[in-house]
Structures are given as C-alpha cells and as structure tokens.
N, C-alpha and C positions, 0 to 999 in steps of 0.2 A: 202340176200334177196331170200327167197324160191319163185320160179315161177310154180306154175303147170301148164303143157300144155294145158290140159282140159281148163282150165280159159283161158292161154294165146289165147286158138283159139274162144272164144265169143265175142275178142275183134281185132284179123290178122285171116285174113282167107290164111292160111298157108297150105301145104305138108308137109314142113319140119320136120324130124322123130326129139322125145327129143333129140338123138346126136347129129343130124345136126344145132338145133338152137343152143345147147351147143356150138359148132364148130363156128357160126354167132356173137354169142354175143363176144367170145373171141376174137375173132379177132377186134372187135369195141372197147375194150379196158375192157367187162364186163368179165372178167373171170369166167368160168365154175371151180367151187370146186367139185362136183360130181352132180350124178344123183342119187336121191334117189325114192325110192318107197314107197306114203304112201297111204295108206287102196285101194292098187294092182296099183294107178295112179301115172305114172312119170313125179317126181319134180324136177327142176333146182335149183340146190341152186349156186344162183350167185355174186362173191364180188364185192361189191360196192367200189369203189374209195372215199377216202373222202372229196373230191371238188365237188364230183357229187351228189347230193342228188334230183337230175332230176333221178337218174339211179331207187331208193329204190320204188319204184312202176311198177305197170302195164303199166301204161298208159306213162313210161318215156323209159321203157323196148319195150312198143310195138313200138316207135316212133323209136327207134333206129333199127330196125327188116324192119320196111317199106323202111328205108333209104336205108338200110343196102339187100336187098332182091329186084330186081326188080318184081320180081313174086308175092308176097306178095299184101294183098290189107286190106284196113279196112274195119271194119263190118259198120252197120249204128251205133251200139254203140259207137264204136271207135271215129268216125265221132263227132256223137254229143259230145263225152265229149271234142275232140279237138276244135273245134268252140265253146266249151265254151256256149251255149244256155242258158239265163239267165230265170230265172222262173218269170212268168207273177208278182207274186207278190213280186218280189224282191226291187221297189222301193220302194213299201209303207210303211210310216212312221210312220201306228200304232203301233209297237213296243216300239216306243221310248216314248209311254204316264206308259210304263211297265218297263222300264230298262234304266239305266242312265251307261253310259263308261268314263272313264279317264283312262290318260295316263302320265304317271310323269316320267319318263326313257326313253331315247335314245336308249335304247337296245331292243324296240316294235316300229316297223313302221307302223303296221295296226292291232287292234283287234276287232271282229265282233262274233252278237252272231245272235243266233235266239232262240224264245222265243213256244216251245208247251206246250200251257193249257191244251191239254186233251190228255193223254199218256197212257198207259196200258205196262208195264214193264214186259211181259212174255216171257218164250221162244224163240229163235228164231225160224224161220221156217229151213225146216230140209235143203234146200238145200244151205241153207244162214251159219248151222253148218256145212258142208259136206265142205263146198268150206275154212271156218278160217282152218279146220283141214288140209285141206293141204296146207294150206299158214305157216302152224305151230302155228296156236293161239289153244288154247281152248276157246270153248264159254263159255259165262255168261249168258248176260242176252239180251233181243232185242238192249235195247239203245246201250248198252256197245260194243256188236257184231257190231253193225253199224257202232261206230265209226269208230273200228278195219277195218273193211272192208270199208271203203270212206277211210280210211288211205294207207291201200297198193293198194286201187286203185289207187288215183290220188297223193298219199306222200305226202298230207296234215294230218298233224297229228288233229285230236280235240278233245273236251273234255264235257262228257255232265256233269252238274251240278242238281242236286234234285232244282228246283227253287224255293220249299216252303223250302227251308235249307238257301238261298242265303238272307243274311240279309240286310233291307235298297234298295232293289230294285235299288244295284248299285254295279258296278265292279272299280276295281281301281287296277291299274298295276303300281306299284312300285318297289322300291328294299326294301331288307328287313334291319329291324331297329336292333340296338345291341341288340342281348340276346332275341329277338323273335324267341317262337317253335311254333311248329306244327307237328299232325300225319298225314302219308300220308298214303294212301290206301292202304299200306302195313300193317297198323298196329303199324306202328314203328313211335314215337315220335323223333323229327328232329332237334337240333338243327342248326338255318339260323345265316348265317353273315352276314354283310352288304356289300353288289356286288350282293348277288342273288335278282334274277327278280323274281318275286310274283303277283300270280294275289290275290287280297283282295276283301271280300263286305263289308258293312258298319263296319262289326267290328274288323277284320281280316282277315290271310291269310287263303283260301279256297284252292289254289295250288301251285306248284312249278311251274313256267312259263316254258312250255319244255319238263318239266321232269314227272312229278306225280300228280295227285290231289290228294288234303285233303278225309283224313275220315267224315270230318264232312258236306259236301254235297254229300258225295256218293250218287248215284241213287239206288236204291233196289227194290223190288217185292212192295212196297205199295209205289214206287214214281207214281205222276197223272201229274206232270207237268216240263216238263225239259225245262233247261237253257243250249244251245249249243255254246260251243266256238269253236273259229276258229282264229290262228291269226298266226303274224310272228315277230320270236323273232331271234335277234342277235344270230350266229349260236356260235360266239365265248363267250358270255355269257354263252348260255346253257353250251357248252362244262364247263364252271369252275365250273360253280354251279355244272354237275355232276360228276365231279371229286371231288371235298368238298367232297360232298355227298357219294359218294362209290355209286353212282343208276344209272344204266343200264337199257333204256327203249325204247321199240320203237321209241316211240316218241323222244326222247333225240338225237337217232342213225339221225334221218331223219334232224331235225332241227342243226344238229352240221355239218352236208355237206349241208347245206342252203336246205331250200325249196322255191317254188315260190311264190312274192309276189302279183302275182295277181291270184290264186290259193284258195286264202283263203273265197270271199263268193263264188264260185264254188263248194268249198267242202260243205257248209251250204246248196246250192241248192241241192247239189246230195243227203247229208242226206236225207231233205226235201221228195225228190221224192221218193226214197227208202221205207222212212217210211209210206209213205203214199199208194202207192203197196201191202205195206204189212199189214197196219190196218187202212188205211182210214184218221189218224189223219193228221192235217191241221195244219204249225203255225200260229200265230199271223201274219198279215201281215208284209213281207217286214223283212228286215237284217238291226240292227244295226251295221253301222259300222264307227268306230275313224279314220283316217290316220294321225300318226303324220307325218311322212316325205314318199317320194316316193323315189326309186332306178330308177338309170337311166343308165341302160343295157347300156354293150359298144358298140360304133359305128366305126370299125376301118377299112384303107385300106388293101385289098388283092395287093401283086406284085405277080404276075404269075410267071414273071422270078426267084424270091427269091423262091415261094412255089415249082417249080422244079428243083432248084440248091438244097432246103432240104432235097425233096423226094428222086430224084435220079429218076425222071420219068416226061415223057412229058406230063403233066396234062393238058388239053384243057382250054381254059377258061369257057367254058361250061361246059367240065365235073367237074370245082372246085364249079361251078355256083349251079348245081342239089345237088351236095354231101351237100353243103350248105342248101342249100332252102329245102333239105328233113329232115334238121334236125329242121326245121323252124327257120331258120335266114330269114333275110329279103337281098337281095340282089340284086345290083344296078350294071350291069356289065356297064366297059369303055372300049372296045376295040382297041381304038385308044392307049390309054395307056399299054391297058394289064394286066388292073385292074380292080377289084372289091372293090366297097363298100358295105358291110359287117353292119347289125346292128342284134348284139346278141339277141336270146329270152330272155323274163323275168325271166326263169326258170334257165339260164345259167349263174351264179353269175363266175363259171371260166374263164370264157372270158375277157384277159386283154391285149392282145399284139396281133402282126398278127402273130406269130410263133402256138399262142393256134387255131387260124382257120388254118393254114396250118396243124397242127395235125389233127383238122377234116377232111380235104380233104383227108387226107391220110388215116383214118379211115374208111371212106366210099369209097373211092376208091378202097381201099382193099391192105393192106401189103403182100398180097402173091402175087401181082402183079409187087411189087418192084424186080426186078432182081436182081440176086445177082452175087456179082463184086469180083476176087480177091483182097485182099489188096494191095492198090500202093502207091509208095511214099516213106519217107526214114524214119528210124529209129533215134529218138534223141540218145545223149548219157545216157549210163545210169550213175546213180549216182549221186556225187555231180562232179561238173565240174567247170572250169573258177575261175572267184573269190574265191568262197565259198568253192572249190574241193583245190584252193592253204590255205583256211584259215585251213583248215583240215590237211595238209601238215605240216604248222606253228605249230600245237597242234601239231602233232606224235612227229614234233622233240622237243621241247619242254619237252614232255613227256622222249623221249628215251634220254635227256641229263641229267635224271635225280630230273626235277624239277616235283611240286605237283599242280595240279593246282586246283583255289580258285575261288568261285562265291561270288560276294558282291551285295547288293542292288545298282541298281542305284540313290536310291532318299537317301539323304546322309545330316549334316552339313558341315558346313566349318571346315578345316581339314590345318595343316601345308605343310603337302606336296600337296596341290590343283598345277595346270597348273596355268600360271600368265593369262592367261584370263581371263572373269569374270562371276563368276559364274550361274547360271539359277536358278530365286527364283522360285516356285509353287505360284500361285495367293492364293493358300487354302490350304495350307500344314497340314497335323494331327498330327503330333508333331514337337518341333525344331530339332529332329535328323533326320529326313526327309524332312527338307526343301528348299534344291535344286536338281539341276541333276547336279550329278559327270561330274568335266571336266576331270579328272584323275582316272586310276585305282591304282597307287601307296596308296593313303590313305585307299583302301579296305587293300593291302595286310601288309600295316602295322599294323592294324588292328589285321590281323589274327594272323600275327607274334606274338605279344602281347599276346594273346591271348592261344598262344601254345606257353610261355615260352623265346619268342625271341632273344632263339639262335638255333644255328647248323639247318635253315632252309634252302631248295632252294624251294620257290615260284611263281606261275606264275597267272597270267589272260589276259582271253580275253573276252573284252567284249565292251558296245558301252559308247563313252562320249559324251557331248552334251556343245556346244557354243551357242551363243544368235543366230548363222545365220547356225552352222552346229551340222551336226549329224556325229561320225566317229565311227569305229574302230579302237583299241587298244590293243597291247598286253604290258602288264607290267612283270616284274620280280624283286624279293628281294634276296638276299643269304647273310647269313650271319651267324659264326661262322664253323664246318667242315662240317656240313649239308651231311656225308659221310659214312660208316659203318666205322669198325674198316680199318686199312690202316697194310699193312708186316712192315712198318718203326715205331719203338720202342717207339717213340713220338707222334705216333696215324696220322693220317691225317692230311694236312698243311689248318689253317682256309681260307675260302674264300679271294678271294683277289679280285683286278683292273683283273686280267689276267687270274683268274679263271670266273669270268665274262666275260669277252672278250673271254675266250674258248666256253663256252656257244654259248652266240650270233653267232660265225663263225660257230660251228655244226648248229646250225638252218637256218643261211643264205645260206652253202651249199645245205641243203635238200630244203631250200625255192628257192633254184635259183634265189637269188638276193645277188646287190653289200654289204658289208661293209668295205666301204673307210673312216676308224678312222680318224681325226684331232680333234684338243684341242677344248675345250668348251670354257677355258678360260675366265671363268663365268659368261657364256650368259645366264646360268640357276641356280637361286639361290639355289635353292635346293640342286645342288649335289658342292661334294668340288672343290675349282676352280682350283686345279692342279693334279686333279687324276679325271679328267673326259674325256667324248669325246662325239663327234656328229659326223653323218651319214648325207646322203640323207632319212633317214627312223628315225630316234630318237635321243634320248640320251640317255648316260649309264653312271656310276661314282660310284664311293663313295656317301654318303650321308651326306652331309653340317653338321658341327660336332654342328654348329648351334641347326638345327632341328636335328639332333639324339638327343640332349640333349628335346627339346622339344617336341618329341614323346615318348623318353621313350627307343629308339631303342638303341644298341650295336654302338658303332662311327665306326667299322666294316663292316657297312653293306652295302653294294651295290646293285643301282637299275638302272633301266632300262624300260625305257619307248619310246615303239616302236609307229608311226603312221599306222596303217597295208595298211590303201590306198594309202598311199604316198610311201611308200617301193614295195606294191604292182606293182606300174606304173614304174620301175626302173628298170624292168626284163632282164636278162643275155639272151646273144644270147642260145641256146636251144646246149647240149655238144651232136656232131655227134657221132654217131654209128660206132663201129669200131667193124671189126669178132676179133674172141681169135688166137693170136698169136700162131705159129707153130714152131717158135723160140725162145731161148731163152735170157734174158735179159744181159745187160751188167753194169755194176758199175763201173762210178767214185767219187772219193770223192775229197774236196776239202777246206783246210782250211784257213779262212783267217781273218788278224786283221782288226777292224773296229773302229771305235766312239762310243761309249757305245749311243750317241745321233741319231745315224741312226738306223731307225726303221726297224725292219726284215722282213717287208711288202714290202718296197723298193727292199729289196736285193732278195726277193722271186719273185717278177715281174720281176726283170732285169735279174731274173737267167730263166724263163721260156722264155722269150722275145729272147735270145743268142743261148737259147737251142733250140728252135725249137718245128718239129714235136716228132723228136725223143726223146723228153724228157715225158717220160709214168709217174715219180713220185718224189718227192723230198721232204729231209724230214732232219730237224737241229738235229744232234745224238749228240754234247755235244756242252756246253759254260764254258769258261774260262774265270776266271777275275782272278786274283792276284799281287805280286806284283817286278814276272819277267816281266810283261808285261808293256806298256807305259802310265803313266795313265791317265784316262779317254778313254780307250781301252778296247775292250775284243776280245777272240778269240771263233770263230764260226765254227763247223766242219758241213761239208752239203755233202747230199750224193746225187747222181746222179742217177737214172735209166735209163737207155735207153734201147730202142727199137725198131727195125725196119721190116721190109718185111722179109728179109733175115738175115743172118749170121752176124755181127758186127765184121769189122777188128780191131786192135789195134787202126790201124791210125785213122780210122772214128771216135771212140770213144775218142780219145785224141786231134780233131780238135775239138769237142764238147765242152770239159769241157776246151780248149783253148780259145775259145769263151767265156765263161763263163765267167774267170778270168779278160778276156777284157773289158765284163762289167761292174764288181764289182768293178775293176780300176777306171772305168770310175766315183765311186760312192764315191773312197776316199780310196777303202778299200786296203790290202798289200797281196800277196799271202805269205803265211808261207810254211815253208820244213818241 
C-alpha cells in the first residue's frame, strides 16, 4: 500500500517527517518497505498484513496514526468520513423502479449499486491524476479514477458498469456454471469453473466478483449513464477464484484480507459526492442495496491481570481502555474485576480471542516501552530424551549387532504369524490387503524375508501395533540362514541359531539397560517351536513353529523375536556408577569346573559376580568341554576372572576371591576340576 504524505496530511494533521511516520506505523505492526519518491513527493510504501485489509487504505492507515500519535489530530475530512454521514438521498427508493439485485451464493453478504443517468466520462481533473500517481495508479478516465480513489481511500473496492451495456435492468450474483467464459477488461477471454462468484445481468457474466470486470460493460468516452457497484464478497472465495485465475488486482488484494461490511454504501455516497464536485451529475435517488446475511463483530472479555503477565508491563486499565477505544472498539470498563468488555469494529474481521485485543494494547501502547529482561529460567534438554532418547538407543544397538532394519505398512491382512489377540478391522478398508491394523511386526519382516530370497537374513523393526483397547510399541527381529560375510573357518560361518539370537537380544539389552531373565516358553506362543523358545519381562524369542515355517514359506531355521518396547521399557536396571580409571594393575584368576549340561550359564555368571564382589571388573567363559572322559550329561566350563582394586592385589586377596567363588558354584551342583 503506497501512502503519500501530502494525501496522508488532508486527512491527520500531523509534524511527523515521512521517517518518523514510517517509524509509527512500524511499530503498529504496518511495516515500513521503503520510502519512495514519486514526481519529488514522499511516498510510504507500507506492507499490509493479510488479516488486515482495515490497513489497504487511508482512512484505515490514518486511524491507526491517531491511535498511535497523541499529538496527531483529524482534519474535518477525516472526521466526516469516520462518522460515516450518510447522504440526504441515500434512502430513497427511486432506484429500485431502474435496477433489480439478487443474490444466490453465501459467499456475497451485501451488494449495493447506485444508478447515474446523466455522466460525461472525461478526463479526470488534474489534481484527482496528481494524487492516483502517487498512490501508484495511472488514470483513465473520471469514472474509472474515482473508483480507484474511493478504493484507497476508504478500501472499499467498486466497480462502475456502462449501464446501457447492463442487460434486463438486473444483477445477479452467482457462482459460475460448467464451461461458462468471459473476457475481462484485460482483453483476455477466461475460462470460469464452478466456485467462482460472478456478478451477471440478465444474460450473463458482466464480472469476476472481487477480482475484474467484463469487457462487455466497460465504461468508455461515449458512456452517458453508469451503473456503480459496491459490495462484500467472502474474502476466502475471492482469494481461489484468483488463484484459478492467475489475476492480481487491487481489488482482489483488498477483499482477500476482508474489507468492511458496512463500508459498502459509504463508499457509493463518497463516489456520489465526489462526482458531483467535480461535474455536477446527480444519481437517481437513494442506493439499492440486498443484505443477504449480516456479520456479528466479536464481543470478547479483557483480564488485565492476563494482558500484563503477556506484555511484561503494568498496563492500567485505563491506559488498555484508550489504546482500544482509539482504535474504535467499543469498550465497557469493570473495575472491580479488572476487566474490560471489549466489542470489536465492523472493520476488524481479525478479532477472535482476548490474546488478539491484548496485541492491540500492546500495539498502541507501544513495544518500545516493553523493557527488556535477561533471559531466566532453565534450559530443557536437548535432543531426543526419556522414552523416545532410550527407543533411539534400541535402534543403534540393533543396528551395531548387525541386523537391517525394515519399515512395513501398518494397515496389513491377516497373516500366520499375527499376535493371538484380535485383530482391528478398518470400517472402510481400500483393498483386502489392507484391511486391518497390524497387532504384530513379525508378519511385515517375513514378508520382507521373502521377498529378498529368505535366507542368510538378520532383520529388524520398530514400529507401532495396535489391539482393540491399545496402541504399543514394538521391536521385532528375524535371522535366519548365516546372515554373515565370509567367516577364517573353512566351512564359511555357522547359520543362525537359538544362541545366536539370544546373542543379539543381550548386545541390545546391555546398551538398552534393561533385564533379560530367559525362562521356557513352553508353548505359551504358538508361533515359535515349543522347546527352543523363551520369554522375558519384555517379549519372546524362539525358533519359529515348524508349523508356520511351512506355511509362510520361511527356512524351519529361522528365528524371531518380538519385543514389547513399553513393557521392557518400565524394567530399567539400577543406572552402573562411575568409577575413575584405575592406576593399578589387574589381577587373573581362572577357574574350571564340571557342571550339568542342564544348568544354565546365567545362573553360574550371577553366582560368580554375587561371591566376587566389588572386585570383580570382568568375567568371561574361554572354553567348554563336553566328551566322553567326562560324566555324562556333564560338561566342563573354564571362567576367567579379573579383578581389581584401589591398590596393589596380594596373592592372598586374589585367592580368597576366586575361593569364594568356587563356594558358590558348590553351592549350584557344580565340582571344582585340577
């Protein structure tokens, strides 16, 4: 919106230099783009916000200047166009024996013409081109200029018509029909879809509602009698029609940030008196005008206490009182409360909550007045954190043990390896392989298996399953065949196994810091085989039911795993203390002994840490013997010992340790070996 100062001061009787209003309006929230000079006068060219189409005018510009400026005062121009003074023949109802209105679209609240029979379409006068050229128009012709100028004065856009063009002595505002064209005043043949708003006379479209008038009412140097529109069209209409369209137009710009709806025979009067200043001509009595529906400006409470805990500044109720009322709200102070009641102008379609009138206070108050405050307060964590920072934990080790991991659709069919819950059908599914929500991820990664050949894979996912009453997370995993590069041992790498799975699982449960305490499934899950499986606090893992391997297609090899990640989640290990780096060095015992091929080395790795103590920094099984010097159903298991301490490690101390040890592993069944 170009503003010259020259204009802006026939309408504020101002001081303020072009910088300083520049400087004024910015800070009201109208940003200053530059200051330009046209024919030696400087011009404000100011951005409009696009909620604000109060701003795209003088008369919305000067209003904010008054607010905004105690010094500042209005002209008697100013004055009358604010109070709105309606013209003596603004009721009269002769028009309407000359022009007939309708309305068929929700997206027109009021349109209003006025009707002059006796016109003379020349030139404008010179100080009427002086003043479009530095608003940025070029003139045309009187009508056309007028328009132009009633539009950036009060941003009511309107539109004059030749009214010996206007067929059937009637208007009609509709939307347009399939495959109807029209040329608009550009010249350019148009083709309309049906959404765009159309003003029509009896036999067609004469304009784009908003945007453009038809060629075939243009006014010209031999029009005698114009037909003036004035109206208000849905700002969100306009905008689509002139996006269709590719058209960019004043008018478009004004009505897409709303203009006001009672604005519109205001603008028809100010034509009126204009044109007739300037050649005497007179309309037909009185403004026709339709209302199909009326806008009901909001009416909302002020809390003081809220609008200064916003700002950050002790706002008086008086001074939110003025900042208001000079922007013309209507306000009803409560002191007793601390509040104000608040009823928006007609102009001000952005007003929809008390946070948008605590902005204006603070607009008129003035944001340089807000103090400014170090930052206080504490820094969140950055990143991913808590839950979501431990599911990211889950993937790395997942990742770094080797496995690939696999996205699947959630919306899926039923599948063999499904969760024994029951599945979640879609009310309206779009084909049958999408018509429920996965309670499992196992069926995506057999899938994929399949898919890449289904062998020598390690697979994983994480993602969400869904039950009739819950939503969870889930990580799965498949491995099956060596899933390995080449291996130094001559027979390539040993294929997946129970134990290579189970390797897996303990690398991720390490880095996840949570339990996995294996016991037998013992076939609580059909799915995996009933004596090569196990369960946790967090899932299950196994072989896979030689059943379903046959019936997916899969390797009877393959082994999976399927983790709850919330329920594993809530299991979490006491957090391993911080210890400085040792300044001594370690000590090793080892220690061999026969066992039960039926006691599990879980057992004897607890009992062995549980004897040893502080001092035991690390422990780790260097060889197993089974043959058939030994007793059988026996094997023999070598375990090393590190230890570690503050200081120096005596012989003795080290030999009461791994003495203890042996006590334990007694205690488990097992035989110390020589």
């Amino acid at each position: 919106m170009k503003l010259p100062v020259s204009v802006l001061k026939d309408y504020v009787k101002t001081d303020l230099s072009a910088e300083a209003l520049g400087d004024l309006l910015t800070m009201t929230g109208f940003e200053l783009e530059e200051i330009l000079e046209i024919n030696g006068e400087p011009v404000l060219d100011v951005n409009i916000m696009a909620n604000r189409g109060d701003g795209a005018s003088i008369l919305g510009l000067a209003r904010e200047i008054l607010a905004k400026d105690p010094a500042a005062e209005p002209t008697e121009l100013l004055s009358r166009l604010m109070a709105d003074t309606p013209r003596r023949d603004r009721d009269n109802r002769d028009i309407w024996s000359q022009t007939n209105i309708k309305i068929e679209s929700q997206a027109c609240s009021q349109y209003a013409l006025r009707l002059f029979p006796e016109v003379t379409n020349g030139p404008s006068p010179e100080w009427l081109q002086q003043r479009l050229e530095l608003l940025g128009q070029r003139p045309v012709s009187l009508l056309v200029d007028l328009t132009n100028y009633v539009m950036f004065e009060l941003g009511q856009p309107l539109h004059a018509f030749d009214a010996a063009l206007v067929q059937g002595q009637r208007i009609v505002v509709r939307e347009a029909l399939d495959g109807e064209r029209m040329t608009t005043l550009d010249e350019i043949e148009r083709e309309l879809e049906p959404g765009m708003l159309l003003i029509c006379d009896g036999e067609g479209p004469v304009a784009v509602a908003g945007v453009m008038g038809g060629s075939t009412t243009e006014v010209s140097e031999t029009t005698t009698s114009c037909l003036l529109e004035s109206a208000h069209f849905d700002n969100q209409s306009v905008r689509r029609t002139r996006k269709r369209l590719g058209l960019q137009t004043e008018a478009s710009y004004r009505f897409e940030r709303s203009v006001d709806p009672e604005g519109v025979v205001r603008a028809l009067d100010r034509f009126a008196d204009l044109l007739e200043e300037i050649t005497g001509a007179k309309p037909v009595g009185g403004a026709a005008q339709v209302v199909n529906f009326t806008y009901q400006p909001a009416e909302l409470d002020l809390s003081l206490p809220r609008c200064r805990a916003l700002l950050g500044v002790p706002v008086t109720i008086s001074e939110a009182a003025d900042a208001l009322m000079g922007l013309g709200f209507s306000v009803t102070a409560r002191p007793e409360e601390d509040c104000l009641w608040v009823g928006a102008p007609s102009w001000r379609f952005d007003i929809a909550r008390e946070e948008d009138l605590i902005e204006e206070v603070g607009r008129i108050y003035g944001y340089e007045r807000i103090p400014e405050w170090p930052v206080a307060g504490s820094n969140g964590i950055g990143g991913a954190h808590g839950y979501e920072g431990w599911q990211d934990r889950v993937r790395e080790a997942a990742l770094r043990a080797g496995l690939d991991q696999c996205l699947s659709h959630t919306l899926r069919k039923a599948h063999e390896l499904d969760a024994a819950t029951d599945l979640v059908p879609l009310l309206n599914p779009h084909s049958p392989e999408h018509a429920v929500l996965r309670n499992s991820l196992l069926p995506g990664l057999a899938e994929a298996a399949l898919r890449n050949g289904g062998q020598d894979l390690r697979l994983f996912e994480m993602g969400r399953v869904f039950t009739d009453a819950t939503e969870r997370a889930q990580l799965a995993i498949l491995m099956t065949g060596q899933g390995r590069g080449p291996d130094w041992r001559k027979d390539g790498a040993p294929a997946a196994d129970f134990f290579d799975l189970k390797g897996v699982l303990e690398a991720v449960a390490r880095h996840a810091a949570r339990p996995l305490d294996l016991e037998p499934l013992d076939g609580a899950d059909g799915r995996f085989h009933p004596t090569r499986s196990a369960r946790w606090s967090g899932g299950v893992m196994g072989q896979i039911h030689p059943q379903w391997a046959t019936a997916t297609g899969l390797p009877a090899q393959t082994f999976l795993a399927e983790i709850d990640l919330e329920a594993w989640y809530g299991t979490a290990l006491p957090e391993a203390p911080y210890t400085t780096i040792h300044r001594h060095p370690a000590t090793r015992r080892d220690i061999s002994v026969l066992v039960s091929q039926d006691l599990p080395y879980a057992q004897i790795e607890a009992a062995t840490r549980a004897a040893a103590g502080e001092w035991l920094e690390t422990m780790w099984l260097f060889d197993v013997y089974e043959g058939d010097r030994l007793p059988a159903g026996t094997r023999s298991l070598a375990i090393a010992l590190q230890l570690r301490k503050g200081g120096n490690f005596t012989d003795e101390e080290a030999n009461q340790v791994r003495d203890r040890v042996v006590a334990a592993l007694e205690g488990l069944g097992a035989q110390l070996r020589s």
